[in-house]
LUMZA-767686 format. One record per residue (C-alpha): residue number from 1; residue in one letter; x, y, z. Coordinates in nm, 4 decimals, padded with zeros to 6 digits. Layout:
N
+-----+-----+----------+----------+----------+
!   n ! res !       xx !       yy !       zz !
+-----+-----+----------+----------+----------+
! NUM !   A !        X !        Y !        Z !
...
+-----+-----+----------+----------+----------+
end
This chain:
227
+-----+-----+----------+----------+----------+
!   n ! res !       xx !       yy !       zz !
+-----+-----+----------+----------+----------+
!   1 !   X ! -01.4834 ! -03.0572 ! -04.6509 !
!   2 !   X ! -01.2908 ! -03.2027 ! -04.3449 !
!   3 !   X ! -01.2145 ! -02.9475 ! -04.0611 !
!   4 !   X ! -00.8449 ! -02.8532 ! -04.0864 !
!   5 !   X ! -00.6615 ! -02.8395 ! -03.7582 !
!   6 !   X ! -00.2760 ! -02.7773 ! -03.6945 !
!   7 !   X ! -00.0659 ! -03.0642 ! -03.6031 !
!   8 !   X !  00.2334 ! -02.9749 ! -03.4492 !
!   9 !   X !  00.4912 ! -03.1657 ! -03.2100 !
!  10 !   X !  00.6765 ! -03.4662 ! -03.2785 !
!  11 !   X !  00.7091 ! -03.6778 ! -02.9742 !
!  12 !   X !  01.0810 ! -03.7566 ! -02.9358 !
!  13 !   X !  01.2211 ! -03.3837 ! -03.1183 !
!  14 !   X !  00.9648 ! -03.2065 ! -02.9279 !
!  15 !   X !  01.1125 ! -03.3464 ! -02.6076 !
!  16 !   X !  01.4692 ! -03.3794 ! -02.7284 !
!  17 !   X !  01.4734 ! -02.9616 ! -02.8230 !
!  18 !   X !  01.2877 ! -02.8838 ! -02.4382 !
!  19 !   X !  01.5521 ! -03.0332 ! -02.2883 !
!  20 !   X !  01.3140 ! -03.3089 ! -02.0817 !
!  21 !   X !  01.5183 ! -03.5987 ! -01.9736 !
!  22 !   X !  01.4130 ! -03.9431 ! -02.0639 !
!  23 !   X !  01.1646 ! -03.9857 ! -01.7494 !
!  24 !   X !  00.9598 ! -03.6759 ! -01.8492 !
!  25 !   X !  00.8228 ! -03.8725 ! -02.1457 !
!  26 !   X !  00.5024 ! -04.0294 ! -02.1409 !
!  27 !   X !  00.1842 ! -03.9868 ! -01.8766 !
!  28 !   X !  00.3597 ! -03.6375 ! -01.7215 !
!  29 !   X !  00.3213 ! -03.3052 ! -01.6436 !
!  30 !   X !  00.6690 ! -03.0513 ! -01.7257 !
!  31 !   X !  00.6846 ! -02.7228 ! -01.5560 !
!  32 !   X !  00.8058 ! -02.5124 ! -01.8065 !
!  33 !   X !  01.0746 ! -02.1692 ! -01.7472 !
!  34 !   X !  01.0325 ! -01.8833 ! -01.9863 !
!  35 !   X !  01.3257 ! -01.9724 ! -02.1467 !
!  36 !   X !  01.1677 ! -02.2881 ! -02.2426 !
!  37 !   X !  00.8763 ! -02.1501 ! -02.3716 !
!  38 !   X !  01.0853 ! -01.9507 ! -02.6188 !
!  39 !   X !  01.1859 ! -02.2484 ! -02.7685 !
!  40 !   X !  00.8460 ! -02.4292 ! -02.7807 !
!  41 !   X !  00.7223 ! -02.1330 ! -02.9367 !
!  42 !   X !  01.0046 ! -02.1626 ! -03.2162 !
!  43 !   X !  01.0117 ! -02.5254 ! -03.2411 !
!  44 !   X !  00.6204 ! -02.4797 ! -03.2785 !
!  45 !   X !  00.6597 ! -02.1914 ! -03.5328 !
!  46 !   X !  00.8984 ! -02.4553 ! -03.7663 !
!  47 !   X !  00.7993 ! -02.7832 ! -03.7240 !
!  48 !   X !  00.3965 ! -02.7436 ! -03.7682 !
!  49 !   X !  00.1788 ! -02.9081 ! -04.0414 !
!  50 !   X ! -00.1410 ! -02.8099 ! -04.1401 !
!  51 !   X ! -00.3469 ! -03.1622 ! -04.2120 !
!  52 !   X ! -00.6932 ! -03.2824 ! -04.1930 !
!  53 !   X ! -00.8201 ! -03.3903 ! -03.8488 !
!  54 !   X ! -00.9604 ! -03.7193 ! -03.9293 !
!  55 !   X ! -00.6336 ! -03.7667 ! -04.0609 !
!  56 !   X ! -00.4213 ! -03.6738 ! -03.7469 !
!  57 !   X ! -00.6343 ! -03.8372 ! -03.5456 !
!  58 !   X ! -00.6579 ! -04.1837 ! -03.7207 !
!  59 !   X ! -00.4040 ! -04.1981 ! -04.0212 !
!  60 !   X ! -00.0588 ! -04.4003 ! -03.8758 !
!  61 !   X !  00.1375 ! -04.1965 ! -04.0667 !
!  62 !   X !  00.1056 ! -03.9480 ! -03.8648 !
!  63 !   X !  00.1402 ! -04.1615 ! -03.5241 !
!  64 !   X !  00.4360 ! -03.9292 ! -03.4402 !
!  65 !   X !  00.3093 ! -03.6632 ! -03.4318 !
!  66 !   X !  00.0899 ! -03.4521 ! -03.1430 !
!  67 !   X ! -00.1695 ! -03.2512 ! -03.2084 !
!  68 !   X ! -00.0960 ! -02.9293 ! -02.9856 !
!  69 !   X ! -00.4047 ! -02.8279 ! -02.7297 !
!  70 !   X ! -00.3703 ! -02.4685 ! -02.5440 !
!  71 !   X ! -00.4990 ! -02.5534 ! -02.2201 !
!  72 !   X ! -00.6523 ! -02.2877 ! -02.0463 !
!  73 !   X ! -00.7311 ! -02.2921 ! -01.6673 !
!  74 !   X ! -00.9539 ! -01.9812 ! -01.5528 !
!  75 !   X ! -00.8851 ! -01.8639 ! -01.1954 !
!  76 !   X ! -00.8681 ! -01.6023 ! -00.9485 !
!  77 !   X ! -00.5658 ! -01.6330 ! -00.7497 !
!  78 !   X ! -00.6687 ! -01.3793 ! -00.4683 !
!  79 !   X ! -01.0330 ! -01.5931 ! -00.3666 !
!  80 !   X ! -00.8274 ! -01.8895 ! -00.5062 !
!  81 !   X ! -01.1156 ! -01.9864 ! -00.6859 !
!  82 !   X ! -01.1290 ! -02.1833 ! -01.0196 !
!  83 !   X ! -01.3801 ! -02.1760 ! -01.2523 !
!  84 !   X ! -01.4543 ! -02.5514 ! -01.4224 !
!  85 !   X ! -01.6870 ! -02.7465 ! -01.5835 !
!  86 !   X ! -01.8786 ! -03.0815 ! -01.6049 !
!  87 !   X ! -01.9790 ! -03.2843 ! -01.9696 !
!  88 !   X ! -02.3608 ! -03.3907 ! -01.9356 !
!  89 !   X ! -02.5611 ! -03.6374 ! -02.1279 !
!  90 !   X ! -02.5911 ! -03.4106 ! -02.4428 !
!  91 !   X ! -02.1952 ! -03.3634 ! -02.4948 !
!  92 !   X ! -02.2323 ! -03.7377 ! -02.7346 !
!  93 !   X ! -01.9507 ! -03.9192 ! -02.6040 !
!  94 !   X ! -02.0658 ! -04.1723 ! -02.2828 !
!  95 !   X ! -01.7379 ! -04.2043 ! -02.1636 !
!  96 !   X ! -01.6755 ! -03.8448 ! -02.0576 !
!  97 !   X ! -02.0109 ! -03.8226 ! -01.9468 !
!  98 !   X ! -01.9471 ! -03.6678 ! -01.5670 !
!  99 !   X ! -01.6142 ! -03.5842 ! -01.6090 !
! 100 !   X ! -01.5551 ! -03.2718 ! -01.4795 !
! 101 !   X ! -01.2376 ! -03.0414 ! -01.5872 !
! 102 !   X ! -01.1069 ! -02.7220 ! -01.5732 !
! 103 !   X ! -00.9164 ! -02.6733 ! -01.8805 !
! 104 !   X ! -01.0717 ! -02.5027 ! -02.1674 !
! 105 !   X ! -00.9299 ! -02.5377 ! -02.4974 !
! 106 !   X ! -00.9001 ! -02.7024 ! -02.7962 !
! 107 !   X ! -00.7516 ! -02.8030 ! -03.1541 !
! 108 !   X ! -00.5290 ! -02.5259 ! -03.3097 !
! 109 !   X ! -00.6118 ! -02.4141 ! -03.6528 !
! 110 !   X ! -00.3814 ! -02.2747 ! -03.9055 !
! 111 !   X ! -00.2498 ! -01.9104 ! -03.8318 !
! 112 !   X ! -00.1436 ! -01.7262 ! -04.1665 !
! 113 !   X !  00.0115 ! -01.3632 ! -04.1943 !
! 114 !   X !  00.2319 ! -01.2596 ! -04.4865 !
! 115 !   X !  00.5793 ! -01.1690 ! -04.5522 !
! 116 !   X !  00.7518 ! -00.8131 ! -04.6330 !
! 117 !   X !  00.5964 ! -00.8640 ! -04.9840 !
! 118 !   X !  00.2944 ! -01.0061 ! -04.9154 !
! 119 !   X !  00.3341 ! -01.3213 ! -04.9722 !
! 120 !   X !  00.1441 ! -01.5429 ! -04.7415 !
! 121 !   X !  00.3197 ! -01.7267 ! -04.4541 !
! 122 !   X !  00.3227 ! -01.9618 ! -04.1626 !
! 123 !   X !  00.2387 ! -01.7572 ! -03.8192 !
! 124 !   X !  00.4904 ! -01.7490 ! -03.5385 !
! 125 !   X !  00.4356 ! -01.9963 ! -03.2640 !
! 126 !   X !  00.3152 ! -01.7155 ! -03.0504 !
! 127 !   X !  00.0585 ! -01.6077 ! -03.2700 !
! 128 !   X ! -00.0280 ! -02.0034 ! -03.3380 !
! 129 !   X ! -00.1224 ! -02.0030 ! -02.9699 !
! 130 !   X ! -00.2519 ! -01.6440 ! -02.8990 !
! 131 !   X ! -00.5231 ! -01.6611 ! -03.1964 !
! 132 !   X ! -00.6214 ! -01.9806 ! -03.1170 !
! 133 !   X ! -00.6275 ! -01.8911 ! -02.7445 !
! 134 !   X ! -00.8846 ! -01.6723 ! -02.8315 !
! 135 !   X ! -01.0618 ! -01.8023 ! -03.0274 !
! 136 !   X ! -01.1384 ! -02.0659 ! -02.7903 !
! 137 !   X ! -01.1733 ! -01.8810 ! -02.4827 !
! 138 !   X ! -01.4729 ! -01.6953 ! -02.6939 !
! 139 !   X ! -01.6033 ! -02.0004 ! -02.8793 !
! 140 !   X ! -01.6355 ! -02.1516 ! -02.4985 !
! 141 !   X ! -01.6846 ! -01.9440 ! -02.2273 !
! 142 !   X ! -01.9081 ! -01.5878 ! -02.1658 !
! 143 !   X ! -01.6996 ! -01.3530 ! -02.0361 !
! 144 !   X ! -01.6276 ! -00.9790 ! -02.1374 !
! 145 !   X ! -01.2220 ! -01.0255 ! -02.1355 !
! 146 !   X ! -01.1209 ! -00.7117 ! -02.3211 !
! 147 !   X ! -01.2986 ! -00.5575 ! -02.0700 !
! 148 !   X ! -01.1040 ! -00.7146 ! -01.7584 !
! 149 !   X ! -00.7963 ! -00.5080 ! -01.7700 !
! 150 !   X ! -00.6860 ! -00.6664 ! -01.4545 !
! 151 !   X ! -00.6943 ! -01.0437 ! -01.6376 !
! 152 !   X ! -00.2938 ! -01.1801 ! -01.6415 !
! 153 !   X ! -00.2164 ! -01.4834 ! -01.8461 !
! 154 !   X !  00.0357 ! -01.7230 ! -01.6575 !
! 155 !   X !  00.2315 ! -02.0469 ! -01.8731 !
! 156 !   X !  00.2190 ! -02.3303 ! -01.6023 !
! 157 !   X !  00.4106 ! -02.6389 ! -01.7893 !
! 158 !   X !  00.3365 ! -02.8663 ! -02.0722 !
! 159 !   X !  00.0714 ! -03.1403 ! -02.0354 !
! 160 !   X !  00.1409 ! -03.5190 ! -02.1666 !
! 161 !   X ! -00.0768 ! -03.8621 ! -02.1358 !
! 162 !   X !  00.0586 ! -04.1233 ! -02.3467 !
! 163 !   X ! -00.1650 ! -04.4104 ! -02.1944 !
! 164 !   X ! -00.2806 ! -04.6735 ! -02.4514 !
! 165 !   X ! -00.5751 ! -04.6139 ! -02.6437 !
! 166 !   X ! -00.6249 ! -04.2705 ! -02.4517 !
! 167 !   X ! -00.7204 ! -03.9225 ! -02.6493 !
! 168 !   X ! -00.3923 ! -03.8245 ! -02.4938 !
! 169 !   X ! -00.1954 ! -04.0340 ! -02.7023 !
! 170 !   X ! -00.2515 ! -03.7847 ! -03.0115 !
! 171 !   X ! -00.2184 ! -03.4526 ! -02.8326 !
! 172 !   X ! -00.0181 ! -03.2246 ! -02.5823 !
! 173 !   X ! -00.0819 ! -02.9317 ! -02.3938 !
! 174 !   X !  00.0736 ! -02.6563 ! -02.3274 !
! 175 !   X ! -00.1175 ! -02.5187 ! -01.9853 !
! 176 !   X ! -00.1867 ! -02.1542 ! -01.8933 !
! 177 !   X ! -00.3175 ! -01.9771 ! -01.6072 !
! 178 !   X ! -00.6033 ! -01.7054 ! -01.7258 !
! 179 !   X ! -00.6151 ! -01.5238 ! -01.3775 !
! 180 !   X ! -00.9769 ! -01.3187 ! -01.3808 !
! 181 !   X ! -01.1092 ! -01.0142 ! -01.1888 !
! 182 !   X ! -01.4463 ! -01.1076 ! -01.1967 !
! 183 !   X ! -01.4380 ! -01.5338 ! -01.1917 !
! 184 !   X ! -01.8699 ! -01.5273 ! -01.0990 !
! 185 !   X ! -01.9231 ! -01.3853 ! -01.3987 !
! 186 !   X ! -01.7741 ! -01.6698 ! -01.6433 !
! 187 !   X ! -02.0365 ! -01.9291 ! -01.7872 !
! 188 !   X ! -02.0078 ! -02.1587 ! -02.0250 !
! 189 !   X ! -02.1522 ! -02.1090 ! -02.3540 !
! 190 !   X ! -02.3073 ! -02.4595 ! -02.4724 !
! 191 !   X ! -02.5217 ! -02.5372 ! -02.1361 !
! 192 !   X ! -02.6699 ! -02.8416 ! -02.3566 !
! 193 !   X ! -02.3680 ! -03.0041 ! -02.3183 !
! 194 !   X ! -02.1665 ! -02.8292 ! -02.0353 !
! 195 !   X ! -02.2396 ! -02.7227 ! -01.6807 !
! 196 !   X ! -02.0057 ! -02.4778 ! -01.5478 !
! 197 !   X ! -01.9500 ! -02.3984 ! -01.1711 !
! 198 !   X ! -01.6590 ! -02.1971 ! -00.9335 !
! 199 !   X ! -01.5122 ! -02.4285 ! -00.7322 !
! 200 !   X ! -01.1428 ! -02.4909 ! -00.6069 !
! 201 !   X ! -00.8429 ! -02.6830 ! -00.5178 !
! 202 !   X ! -00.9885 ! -02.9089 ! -00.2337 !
! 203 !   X ! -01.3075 ! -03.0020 ! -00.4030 !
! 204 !   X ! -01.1849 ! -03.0714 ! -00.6974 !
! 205 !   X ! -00.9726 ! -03.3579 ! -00.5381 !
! 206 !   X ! -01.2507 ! -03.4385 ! -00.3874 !
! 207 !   X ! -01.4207 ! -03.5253 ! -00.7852 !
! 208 !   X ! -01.4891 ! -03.8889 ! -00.8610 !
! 209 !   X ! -01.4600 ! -03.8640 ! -01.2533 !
! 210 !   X ! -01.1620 ! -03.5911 ! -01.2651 !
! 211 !   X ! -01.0666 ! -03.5639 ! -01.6697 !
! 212 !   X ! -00.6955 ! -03.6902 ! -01.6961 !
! 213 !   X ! -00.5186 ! -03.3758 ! -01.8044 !
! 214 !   X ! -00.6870 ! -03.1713 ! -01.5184 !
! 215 !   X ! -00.5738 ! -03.4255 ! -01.2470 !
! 216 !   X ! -00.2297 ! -03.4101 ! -01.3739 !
! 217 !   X ! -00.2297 ! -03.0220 ! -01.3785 !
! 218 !   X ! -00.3931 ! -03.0059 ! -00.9949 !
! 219 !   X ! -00.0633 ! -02.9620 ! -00.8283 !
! 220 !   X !  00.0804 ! -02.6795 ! -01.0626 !
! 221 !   X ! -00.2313 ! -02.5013 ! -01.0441 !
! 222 !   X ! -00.2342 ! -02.4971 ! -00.6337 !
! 223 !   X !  00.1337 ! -02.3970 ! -00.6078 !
! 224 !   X !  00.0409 ! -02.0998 ! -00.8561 !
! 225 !   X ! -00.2462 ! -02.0062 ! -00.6290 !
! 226 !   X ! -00.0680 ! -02.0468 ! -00.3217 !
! 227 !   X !  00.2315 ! -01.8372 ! -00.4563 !
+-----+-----+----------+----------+----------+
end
């Protein structure tokens, strides 16, 4: 049976109910307030579907809609250090092979809880993106974060890439700071495919083959470190 995966925000709505204005659309990044995440997390709690993937990914009928990605940056904003990652030869796909990126995420699956009488319902839009939060963050990465009682979670902005024939066309991402005590200690699970390092700000610039999403987050995540 296919993997099921949560598809979530129409393009033009989505933007229409955050209030972006008409040049937000597209190839962008959108800082976000907290007031605006309140309503992404509605509009995400009542306009989500629960499809296939090879369906959302390559059925036009669903060419409207975007597949929603929590995009998770891990830091440490006192050594202003940033943990990321680069794909290697076994990660399949030659065309991301080098690319290096800090975000760790990926697609959200259904969330159900039930009603007052037990019935079974649709999750909230925060509990859409706090179970599948973790769940990534432990399918991913090794690090003890129940134990980090110092760890804050930060909601930079939305993510968007709408250039042709990109992966970007069919998802967005909605990008958080995961601020760490103990940043040395995060590694990456799947070393086959992944090689993780610390880094920061000015060397990842400095990248040749920076993944699109983390070059469009860059600035966001320095003013957040600097601040």
């Amino acid at each position: 049976m296919k993997k099921e995966l949560l598809v979530t925000l129409l393009k033009e709505p989505f933007y229409d109910v955050m209030g972006f204005d008409n040049e937000s659309k597209g190839t962008t990044f959108n800082k976000i307030s907290n007031e605006d995440l309140l309503k992404f997390f509605v509009y995400l709690s009542n306009n989500s579907v629960t499809i296939p993937r090879h369906l959302a990914d390559y059925d036009k009928n669903y060419a409207s809609f975007k597949q929603f990605i929590g995009y998770i940056v891990v830091l440490n904003k006192e050594s202003k250090e940033i943990f990321a990652y680069k794909r290697l030869e076994g990660s399949g796909a030659k065309d991301l092979v080098g690319q290096v990126s800090f975000g760790v995420g990926g697609h959200s699956q259904p969330v159900i809880s039930e009603d007052e009488e037990g019935n079974p319902v649709n999750g909230s839009g925060v509990d859409i993106f706090m179970d599948n939060f973790k769940r990534e963050f432990n399918e991913e990465l090794s690090y003890d974060l129940d134990a980090d009682s110092g760890a804050l979670l930060s909601v930079l902005g939305m993510v968007n890439d709408d250039t042709p024939n990109s992966i970007g066309v069919v998802h967005t991402g909605l990008v958080v700071a995961l601020d760490v005590t103990n940043i040395k200690d995060v590694k990456v699970k799947e070393t086959e495919v992944l090689e993780g390092f610390v880094t920061n700000i000015e060397e990842l610039r400095a990248q040749e083959k920076l993944e699109s999403w983390t070059k469009m987050s860059l600035d966001v995540v320095e003013e957040y470190l600097n601040n």
